[in-house]
PARO-611321 format. One line per 4 residues: number of its first residue (from 1); their letters; for each residue x, y, z of N, C-alpha, C. Coordinates in steps of 0.001 Angstrom, whole numbers, plus 500000, padded with zeros to 6 digits. Layout:
NUM = A = X Y Z X Y Z X Y Z | ...
END
This chain:
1 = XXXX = 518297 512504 513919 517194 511628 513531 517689 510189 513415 | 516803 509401 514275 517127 507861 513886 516976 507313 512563 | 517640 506230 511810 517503 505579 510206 516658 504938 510538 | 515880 505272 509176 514851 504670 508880 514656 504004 507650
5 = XXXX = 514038 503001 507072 514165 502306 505783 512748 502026 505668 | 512396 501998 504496 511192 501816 503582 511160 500432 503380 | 510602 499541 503746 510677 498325 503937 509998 497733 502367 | 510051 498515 501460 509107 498394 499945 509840 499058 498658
9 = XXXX = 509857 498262 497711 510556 498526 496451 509348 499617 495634 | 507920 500058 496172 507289 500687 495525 507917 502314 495242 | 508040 502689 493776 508236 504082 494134 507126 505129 494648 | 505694 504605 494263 504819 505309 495301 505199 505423 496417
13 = XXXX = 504965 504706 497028 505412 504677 498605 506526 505585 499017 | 507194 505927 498153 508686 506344 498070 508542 507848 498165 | 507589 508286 497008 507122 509551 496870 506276 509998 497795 | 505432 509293 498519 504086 509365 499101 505226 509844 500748
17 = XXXX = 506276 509003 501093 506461 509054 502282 507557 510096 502384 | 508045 510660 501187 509119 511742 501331 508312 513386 501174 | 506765 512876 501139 506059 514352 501397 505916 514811 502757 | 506351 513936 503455 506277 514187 505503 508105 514574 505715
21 = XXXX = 508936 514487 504670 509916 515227 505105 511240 514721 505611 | 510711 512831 505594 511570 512531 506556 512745 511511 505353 | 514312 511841 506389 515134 511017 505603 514801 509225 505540 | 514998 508867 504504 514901 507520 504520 515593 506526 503376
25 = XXXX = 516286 505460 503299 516634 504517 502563 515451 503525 502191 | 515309 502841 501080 514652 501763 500597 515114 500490 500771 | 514899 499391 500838 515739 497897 500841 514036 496940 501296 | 513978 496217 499944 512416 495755 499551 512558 494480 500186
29 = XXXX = 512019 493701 500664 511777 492174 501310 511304 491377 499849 | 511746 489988 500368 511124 488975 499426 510460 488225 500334 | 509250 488363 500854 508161 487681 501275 507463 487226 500732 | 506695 486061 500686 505838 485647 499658 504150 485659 500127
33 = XXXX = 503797 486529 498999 502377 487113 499261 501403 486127 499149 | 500951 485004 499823 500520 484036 499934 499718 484080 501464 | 498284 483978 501036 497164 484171 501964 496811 482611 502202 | 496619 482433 504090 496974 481156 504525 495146 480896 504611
37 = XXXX = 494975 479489 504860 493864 478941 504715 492911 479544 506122 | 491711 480240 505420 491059 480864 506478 491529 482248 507075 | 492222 482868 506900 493111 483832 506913 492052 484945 506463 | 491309 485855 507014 490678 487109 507006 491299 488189 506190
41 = XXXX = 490986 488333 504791 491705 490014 504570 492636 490895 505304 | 491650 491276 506295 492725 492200 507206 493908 491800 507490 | 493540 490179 508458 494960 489472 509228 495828 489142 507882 | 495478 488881 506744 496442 488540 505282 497506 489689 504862
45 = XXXX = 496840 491050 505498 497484 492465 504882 498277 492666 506375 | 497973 492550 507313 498579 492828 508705 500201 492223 508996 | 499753 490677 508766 500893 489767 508725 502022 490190 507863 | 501092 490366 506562 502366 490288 505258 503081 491698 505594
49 = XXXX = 502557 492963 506350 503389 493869 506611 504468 493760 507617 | 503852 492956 508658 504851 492855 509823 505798 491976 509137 | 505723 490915 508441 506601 490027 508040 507981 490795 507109 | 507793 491976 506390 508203 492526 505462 509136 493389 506188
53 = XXXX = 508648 493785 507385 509401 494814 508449 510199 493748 509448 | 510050 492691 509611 510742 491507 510068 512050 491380 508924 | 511567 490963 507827 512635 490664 507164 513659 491553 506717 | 513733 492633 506708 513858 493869 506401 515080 494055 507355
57 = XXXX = 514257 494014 508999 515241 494743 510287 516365 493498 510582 | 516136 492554 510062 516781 491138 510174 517983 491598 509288 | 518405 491932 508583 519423 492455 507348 519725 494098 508354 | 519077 494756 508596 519757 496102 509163 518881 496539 510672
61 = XXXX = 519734 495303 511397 519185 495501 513068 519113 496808 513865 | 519776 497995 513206 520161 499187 514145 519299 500219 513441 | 518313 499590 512469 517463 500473 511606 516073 500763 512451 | 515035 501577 511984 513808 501395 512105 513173 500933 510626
65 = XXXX = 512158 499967 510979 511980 499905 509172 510685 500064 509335 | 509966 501054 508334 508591 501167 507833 508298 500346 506583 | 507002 499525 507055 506401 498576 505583 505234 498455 505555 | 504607 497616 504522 503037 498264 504589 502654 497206 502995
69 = XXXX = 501632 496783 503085 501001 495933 502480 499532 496198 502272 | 499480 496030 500506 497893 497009 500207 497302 495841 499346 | 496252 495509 499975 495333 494525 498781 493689 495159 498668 | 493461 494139 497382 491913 494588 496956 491192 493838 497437
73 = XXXX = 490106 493991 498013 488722 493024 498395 487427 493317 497361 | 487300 492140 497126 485541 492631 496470 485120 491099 496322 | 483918 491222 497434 482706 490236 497579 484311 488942 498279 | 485269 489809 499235 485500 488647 499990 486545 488133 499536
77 = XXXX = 486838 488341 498153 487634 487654 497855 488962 488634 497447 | 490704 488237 497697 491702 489192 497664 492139 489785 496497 | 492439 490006 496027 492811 490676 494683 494095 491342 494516 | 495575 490197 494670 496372 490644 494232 497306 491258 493502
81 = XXXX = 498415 491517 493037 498788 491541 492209 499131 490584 490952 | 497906 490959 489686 497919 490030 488450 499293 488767 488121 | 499306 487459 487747 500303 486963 487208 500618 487235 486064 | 499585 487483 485040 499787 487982 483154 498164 488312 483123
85 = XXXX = 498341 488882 481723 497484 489699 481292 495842 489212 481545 | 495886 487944 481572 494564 487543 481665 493889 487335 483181 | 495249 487028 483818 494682 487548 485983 494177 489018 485532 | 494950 489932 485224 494501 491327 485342 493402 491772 484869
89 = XXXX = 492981 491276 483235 491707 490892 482900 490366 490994 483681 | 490874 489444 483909 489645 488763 484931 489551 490078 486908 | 490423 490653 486701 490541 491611 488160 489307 492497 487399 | 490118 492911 486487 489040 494698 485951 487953 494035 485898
93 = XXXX = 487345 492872 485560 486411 492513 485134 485471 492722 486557 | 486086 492277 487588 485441 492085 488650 484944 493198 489278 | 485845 494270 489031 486162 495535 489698 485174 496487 488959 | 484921 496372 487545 483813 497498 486719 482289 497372 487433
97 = XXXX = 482283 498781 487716 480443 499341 487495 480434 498786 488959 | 481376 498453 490149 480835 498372 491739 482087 498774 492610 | 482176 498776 493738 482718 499165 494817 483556 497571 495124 | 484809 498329 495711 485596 497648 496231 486279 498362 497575
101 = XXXX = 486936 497307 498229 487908 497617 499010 489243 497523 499088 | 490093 498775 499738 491521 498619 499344 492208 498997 500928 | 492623 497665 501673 493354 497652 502697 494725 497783 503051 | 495192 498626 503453 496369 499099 503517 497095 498890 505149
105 = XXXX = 497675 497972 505292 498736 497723 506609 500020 497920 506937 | 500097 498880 507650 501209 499622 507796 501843 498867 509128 | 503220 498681 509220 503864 498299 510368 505542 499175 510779 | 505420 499441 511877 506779 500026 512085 507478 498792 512830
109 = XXXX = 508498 498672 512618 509509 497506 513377 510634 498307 513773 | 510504 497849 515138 512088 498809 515792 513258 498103 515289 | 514208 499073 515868 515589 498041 515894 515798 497549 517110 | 516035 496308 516655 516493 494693 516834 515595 493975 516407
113 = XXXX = 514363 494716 515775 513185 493655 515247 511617 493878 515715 | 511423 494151 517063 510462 494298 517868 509454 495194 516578 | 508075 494531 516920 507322 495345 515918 506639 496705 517330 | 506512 497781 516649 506802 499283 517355 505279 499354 517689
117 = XXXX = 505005 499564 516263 503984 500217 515864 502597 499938 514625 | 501493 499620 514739 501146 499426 513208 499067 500105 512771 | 498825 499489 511985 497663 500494 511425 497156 499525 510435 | 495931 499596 510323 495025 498961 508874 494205 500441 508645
121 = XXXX = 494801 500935 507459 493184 501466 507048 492489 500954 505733 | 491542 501641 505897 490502 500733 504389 489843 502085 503953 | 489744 501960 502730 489121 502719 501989 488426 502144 500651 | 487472 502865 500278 485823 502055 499511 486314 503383 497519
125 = XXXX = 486361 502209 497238 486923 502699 495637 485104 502062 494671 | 484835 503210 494099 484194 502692 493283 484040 503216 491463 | 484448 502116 490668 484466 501859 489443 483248 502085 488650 | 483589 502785 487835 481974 502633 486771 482441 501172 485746
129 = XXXX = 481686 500925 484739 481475 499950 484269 482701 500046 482864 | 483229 499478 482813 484126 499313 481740 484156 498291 480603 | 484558 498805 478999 484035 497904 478059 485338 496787 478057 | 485502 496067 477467 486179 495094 476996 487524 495793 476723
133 = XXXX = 487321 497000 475337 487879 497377 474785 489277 498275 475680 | 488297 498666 476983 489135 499649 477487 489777 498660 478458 | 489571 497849 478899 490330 497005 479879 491583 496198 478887 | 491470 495676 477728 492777 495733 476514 493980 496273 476472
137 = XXXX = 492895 498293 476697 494060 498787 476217 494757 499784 477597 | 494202 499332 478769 495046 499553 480468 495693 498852 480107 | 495766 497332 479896 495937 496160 479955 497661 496190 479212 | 497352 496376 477986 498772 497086 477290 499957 498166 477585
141 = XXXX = 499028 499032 478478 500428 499879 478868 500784 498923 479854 | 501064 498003 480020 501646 497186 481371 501532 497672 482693 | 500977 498945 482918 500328 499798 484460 500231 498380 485288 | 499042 497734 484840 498786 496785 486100 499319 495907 486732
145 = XXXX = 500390 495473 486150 500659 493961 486791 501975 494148 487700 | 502052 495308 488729 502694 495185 489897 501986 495990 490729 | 500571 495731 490512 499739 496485 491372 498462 495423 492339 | 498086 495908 493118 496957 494981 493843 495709 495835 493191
149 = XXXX = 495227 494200 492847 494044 494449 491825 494193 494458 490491 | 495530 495050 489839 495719 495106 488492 495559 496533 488451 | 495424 497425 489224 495246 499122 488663 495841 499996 489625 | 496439 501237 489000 497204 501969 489749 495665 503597 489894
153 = XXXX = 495317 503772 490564 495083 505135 491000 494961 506481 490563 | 496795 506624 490743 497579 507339 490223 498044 507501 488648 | 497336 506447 487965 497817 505992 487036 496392 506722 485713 | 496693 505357 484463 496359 505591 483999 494757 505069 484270
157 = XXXX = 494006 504448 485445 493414 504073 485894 492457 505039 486667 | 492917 505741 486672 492047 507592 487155 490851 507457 486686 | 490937 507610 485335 489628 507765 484382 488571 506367 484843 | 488919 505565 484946 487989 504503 485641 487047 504723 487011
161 = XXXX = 487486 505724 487917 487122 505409 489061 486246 506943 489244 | 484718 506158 490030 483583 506800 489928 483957 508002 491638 | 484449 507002 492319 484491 507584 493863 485289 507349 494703 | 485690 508065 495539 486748 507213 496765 486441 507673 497759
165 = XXXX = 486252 506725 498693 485566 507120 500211 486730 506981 501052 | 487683 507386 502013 488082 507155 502747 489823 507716 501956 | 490864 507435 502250 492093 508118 502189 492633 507753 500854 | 493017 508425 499832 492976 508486 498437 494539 508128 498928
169 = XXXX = 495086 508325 499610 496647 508006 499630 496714 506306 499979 | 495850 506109 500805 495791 504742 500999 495769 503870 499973 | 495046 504246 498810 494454 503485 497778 495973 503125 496390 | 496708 504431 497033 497741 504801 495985 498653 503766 496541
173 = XXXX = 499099 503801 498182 499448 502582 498862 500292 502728 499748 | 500233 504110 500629 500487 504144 501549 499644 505098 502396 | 499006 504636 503357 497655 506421 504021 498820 506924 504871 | 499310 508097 504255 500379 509248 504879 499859 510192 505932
177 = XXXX = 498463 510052 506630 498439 510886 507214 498614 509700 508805 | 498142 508345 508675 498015 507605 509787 499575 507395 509416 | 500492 507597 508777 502269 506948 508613 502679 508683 509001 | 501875 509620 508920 502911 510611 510371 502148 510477 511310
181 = XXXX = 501675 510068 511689 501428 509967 513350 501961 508500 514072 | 501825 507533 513261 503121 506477 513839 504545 507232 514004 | 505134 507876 512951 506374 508546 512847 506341 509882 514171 | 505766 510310 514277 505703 511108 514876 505646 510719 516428
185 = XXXX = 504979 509793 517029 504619 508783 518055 505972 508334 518548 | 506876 507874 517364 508191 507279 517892 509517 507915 517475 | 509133 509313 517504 510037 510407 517359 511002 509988 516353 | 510248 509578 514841 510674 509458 513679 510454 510935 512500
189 = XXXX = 509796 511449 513336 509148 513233 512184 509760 514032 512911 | 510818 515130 512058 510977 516118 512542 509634 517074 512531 | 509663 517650 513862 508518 518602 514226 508172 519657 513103 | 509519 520459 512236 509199 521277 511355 508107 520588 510179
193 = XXXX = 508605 519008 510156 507451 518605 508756 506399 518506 509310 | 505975 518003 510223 504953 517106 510805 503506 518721 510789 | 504426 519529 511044 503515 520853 511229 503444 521764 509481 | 504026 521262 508889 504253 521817 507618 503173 520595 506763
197 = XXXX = 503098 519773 507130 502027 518926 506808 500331 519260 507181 | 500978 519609 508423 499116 519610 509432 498544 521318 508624 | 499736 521845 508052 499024 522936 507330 498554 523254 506610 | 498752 522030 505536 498821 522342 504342 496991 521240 503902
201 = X = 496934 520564 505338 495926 519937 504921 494655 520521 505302
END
């Protein structure tokens, strides 16, 4: 099997991508998540992945590196990850009692750099209405503020969420079923997982 690296310091991602089986190292990029003027959602999450798998294969040229970049949309506007308690705040605030979107861009970068392979999916999250009180006390376990949007999923943020349309893995922050079929595409999945997967779903 060719090396492969996780182009992301998330341990989701970490967990999410060692359920397909495959060996892999971590080594996180310092890109700066900064959406350029006029810059579309999608192309903001697309870029910042390829850039991450750029910077990444630039440090270990003989690697393949997988990376992937997840933000929130609602009414247009991005919804990163909080600076302090009161960005995160003002996120839940936005996010209670409606629907959002959570875009997830996945990029494979070969070695020497060349980008391979890549993917946007989106999936439709929707929130019931939340008091003051309870956005406080998310707010306090510190959950949010290395998350897009301010809330983890997986987290203690469960109890918040009314619905999820589209890939619940995506939302967590990586969609594992479109990241084995890139892997699989560039003879990164051993065949035993890839089918030990397709079974189980």
């Amino acid at each position: 099997m060719a090396r492969l690296i996780l182009g992301s310091a998330s341990p989701r991602r970490a967990a999410l991508l060692r359920e397909l089986g495959v060996e892999f190292s971590v080594q996180a990029s310092d890109v700066p998540e900064l959406r350029a003027a006029g810059e579309s959602a999608a192309d903001f999450a697309r870029r910042l992945a390829r850039a991450k798998g750029a910077a990444v294969s630039a440090a270990s040229a003989d690697a393949w590196v997988l990376s992937a970049d997840t933000i929130v949309v609602v009414d247009g506007i991005v919804l990163g990850k909080p600076t302090d308690a009161a960005d995160a705040a003002s996120m839940l605030r936005q996010l209670a009692g409606r629907s959002h979107e959570v875009m997830t861009a996945v990029a494979l970068t070969a070695p020497g750099g060349a980008l391979a392979d890549e993917v946007l999916v989106c999936s439709s999250v929707e929130f019931r209405p939340l008091t003051e009180a309870e956005i406080d006390a998310y707010i306090a376990t510190g959950e949010p503020f290395d998350k897009a949007g301010a809330y983890g999923i997986q987290g203690n943020a469960a109890r918040f969420v009314r619905r999820v349309a589209g890939s619940y893995a995506n939302v967590v922050g990586l969609p594992i079923d479109e990241v084995r079929d890139i892997l699989r595409r560039h003879d990164l999945l051993a065949a035993g997982a890839a089918h030990a997967r397709q079974a189980e779903s």
